[in-house]
C-alpha positions in Angstrom: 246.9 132.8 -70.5 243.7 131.0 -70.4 243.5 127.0 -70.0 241.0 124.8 -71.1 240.2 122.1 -69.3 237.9 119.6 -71.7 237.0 116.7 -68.5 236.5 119.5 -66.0 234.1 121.4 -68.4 231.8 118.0 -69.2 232.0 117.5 -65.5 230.8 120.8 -64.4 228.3 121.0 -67.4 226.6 117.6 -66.0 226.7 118.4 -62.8 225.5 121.8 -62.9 222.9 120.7 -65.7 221.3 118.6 -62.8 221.2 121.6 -60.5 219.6 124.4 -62.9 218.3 123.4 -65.9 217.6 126.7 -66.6 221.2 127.4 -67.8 224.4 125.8 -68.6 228.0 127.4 -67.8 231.1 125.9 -69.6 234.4 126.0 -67.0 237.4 127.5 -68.2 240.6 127.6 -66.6 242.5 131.1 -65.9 245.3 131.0 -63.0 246.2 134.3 -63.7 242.9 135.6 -62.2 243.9 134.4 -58.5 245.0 137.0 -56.5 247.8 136.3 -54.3 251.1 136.9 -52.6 254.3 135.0 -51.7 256.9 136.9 -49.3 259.9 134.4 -49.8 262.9 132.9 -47.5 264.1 136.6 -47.3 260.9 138.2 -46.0 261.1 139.2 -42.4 257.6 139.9 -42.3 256.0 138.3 -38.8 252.6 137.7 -38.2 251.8 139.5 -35.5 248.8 138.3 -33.8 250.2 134.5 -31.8 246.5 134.6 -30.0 244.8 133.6 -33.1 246.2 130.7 -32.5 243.9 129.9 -29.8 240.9 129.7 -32.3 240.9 127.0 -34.7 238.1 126.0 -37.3 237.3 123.1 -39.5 237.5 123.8 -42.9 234.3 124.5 -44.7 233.7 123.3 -48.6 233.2 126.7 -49.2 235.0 129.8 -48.5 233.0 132.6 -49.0 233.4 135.9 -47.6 229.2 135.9 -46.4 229.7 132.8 -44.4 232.2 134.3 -41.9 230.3 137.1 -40.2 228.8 134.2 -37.3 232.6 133.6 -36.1 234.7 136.4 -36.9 236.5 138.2 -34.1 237.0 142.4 -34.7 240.3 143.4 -34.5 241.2 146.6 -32.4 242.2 149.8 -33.9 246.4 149.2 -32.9 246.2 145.9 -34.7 244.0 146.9 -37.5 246.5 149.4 -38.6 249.0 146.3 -39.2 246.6 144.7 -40.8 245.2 147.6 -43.2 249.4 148.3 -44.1 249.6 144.7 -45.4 246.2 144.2 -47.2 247.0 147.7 -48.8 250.6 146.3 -50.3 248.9 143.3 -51.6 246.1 144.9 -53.6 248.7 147.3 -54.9 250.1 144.5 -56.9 247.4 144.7 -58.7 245.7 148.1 -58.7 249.3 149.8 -59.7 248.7 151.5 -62.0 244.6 153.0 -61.2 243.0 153.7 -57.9 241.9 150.9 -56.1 238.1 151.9 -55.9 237.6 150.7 -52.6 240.8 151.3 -50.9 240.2 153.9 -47.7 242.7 155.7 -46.2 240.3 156.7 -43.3 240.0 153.1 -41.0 237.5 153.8 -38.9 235.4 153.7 -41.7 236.9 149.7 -42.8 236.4 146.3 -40.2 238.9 143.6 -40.0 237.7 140.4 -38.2 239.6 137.5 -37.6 237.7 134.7 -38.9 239.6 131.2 -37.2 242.6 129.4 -38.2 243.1 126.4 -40.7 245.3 123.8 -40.5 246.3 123.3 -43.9 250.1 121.8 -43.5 251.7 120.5 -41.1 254.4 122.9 -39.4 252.6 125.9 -40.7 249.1 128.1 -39.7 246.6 129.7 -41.9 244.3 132.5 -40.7 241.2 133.5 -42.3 240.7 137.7 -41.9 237.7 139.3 -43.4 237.6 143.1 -44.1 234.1 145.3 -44.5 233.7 148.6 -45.5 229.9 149.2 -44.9 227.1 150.9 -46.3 226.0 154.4 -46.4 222.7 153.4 -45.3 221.3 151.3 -43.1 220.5 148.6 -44.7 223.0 148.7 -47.3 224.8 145.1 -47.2 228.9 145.4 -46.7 231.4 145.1 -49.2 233.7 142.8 -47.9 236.8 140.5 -48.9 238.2 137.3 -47.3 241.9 136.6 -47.0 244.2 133.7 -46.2 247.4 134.9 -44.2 249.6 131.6 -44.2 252.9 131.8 -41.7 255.4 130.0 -40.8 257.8 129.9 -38.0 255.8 133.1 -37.3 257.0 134.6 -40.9 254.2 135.5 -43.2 254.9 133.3 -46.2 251.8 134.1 -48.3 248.7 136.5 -48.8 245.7 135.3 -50.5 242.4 136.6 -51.3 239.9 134.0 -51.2 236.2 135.4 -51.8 235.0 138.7 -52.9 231.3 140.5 -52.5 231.4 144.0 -53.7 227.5 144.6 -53.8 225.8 146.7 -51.7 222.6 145.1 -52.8 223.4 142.0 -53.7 224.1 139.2 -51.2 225.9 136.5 -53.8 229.3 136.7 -53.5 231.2 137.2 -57.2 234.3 135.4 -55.8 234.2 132.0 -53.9 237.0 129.5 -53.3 236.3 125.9 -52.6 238.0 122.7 -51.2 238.5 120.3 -53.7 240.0 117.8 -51.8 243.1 115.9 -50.2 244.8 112.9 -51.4 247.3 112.3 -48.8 250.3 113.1 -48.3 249.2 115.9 -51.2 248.3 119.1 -49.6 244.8 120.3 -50.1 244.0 121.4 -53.0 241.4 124.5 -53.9 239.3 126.4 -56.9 238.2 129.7 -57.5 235.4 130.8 -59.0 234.5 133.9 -60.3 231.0 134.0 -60.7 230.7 137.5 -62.6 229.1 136.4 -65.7 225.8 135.2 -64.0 225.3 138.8 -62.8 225.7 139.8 -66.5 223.0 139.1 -68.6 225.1 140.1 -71.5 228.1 137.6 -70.8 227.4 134.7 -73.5 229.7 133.1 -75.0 230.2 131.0 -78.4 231.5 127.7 -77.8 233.4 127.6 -80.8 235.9 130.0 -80.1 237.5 127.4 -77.5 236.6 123.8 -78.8 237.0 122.9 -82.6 233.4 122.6 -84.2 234.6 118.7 -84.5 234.8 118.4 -81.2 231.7 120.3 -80.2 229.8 118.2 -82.4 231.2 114.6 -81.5 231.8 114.5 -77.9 230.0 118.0 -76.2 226.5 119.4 -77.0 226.6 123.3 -75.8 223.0 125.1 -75.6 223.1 128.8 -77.1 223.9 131.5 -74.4 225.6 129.0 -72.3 227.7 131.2 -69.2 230.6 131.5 -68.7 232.7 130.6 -65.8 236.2 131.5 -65.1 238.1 129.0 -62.4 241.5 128.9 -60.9 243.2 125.9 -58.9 245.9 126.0 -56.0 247.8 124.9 -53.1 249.5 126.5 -50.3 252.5 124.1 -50.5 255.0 122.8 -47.2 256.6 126.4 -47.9 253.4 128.4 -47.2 253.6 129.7 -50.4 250.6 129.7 -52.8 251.3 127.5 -56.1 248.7 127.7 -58.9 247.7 124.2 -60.3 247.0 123.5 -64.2 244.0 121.1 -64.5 
């Protein structure tokens, strides 16, 4: 179900207005887009790989995928497999019921790095894993996809994928998710973005079908072929687990 978020949308409108005036993007709200994962209190899943913990990072404003490949560590082939078998169970959840277009059964042909480890709550670690399947040629950019594994007690509690760039050619990323911030003792808090629409010059919307014309014309003045931008919100709670966030 879609959410609308009226403050968020005059926020972003201002503050992207100031950043491009060449178009303006109205915000809307849609948890149900976030792709994620939680393996509850009966999971016996373990993380397997305790030596990541040796390489923690700070945590960026933005995670995007294309902003990893400076500290990323390749995993080896024995781990890789691991790795592959849970990534593959995730995106199943969502590809059921067509093939998952990028999904390869041969790994050689797909990279997983380890990308550092967040501390995100206290008594638990989250690990940042990219995976690339490269290019044909060249200089054909990667498709690639960044994941959060959360654990605790050395149980994977939670999958989630966090930025997605499926363009050979293109070096924008379609997914990205940001840090919002933390208001202590609140965990931190996070939004997705799916930047799609900007790719599509055909995406436009009409204003009206998500604001009463009252509204529009008293409080919020839209420009025609304004873009559309679908956002989701989050936190990976004391649990580990991933719980979506209604602005």
């Amino acid at each position: 179900m879609v959410k609308l978020s009226f403050f968020y949308i005059i926020a972003c409108l201002a503050f992207f207005g100031c950043r491009n005036r060449q178009n303006d993007y109205v915000f809307v709200q849609d948890n149900e887009m976030l792709m994620y994962v939680n393996y509850y209190v009966n999971s016996e899943i373990e993380f397997p790989f305790s030596f990541f913990e040796d390489y923690p990072i700070c945590l960026a404003f933005s995670l995007d995928v294309k902003q990893q490949r400076n500290n990323r560590i390749l995993i080896d082939e024995d781990e890789l497999k691991t790795i592959d078998s849970l990534i593959g169970k995730f995106s199943n959840k969502y590809f059921e019921h067509e093939k998952y277009t990028y999904a390869s059964e041969d790994t050689s042909k797909v990279y997983y790095c380890f990308c550092g480890k967040l501390s995100l709550v206290e008594g638990m670690s989250s690990f940042l894993i990219s995976k690339e399947i490269p290019g044909e040629l060249p200089d054909e950019n990667p498709i690639c996809w960044l994941y959060l594994f959360n654990c605790k007690d050395k149980r994977l509690t939670s999958i989630v994928q966090l930025s997605v760039n499926l363009s050979h050619n293109n070096t924008i990323s379609t997914i990205v998710t940001y840090l919002i911030d933390k208001f202590f003792p609140a965990p931190f808090c996070f939004s997705q973005i799916n930047y799609h629409s900007l790719f599509d010059s055909d995406c436009y919307i009409s204003i009206e079908d998500y604001l009463p014309k009252q509204v529009i014309g008293d409080y919020v003045k839209i420009k025609k072929k304004s873009k559309l931008l679908y956002f989701s919100t989050f936190i990976i709670d004391e649990n580990g687990y991933v719980k979506l966030i209604n602005m």
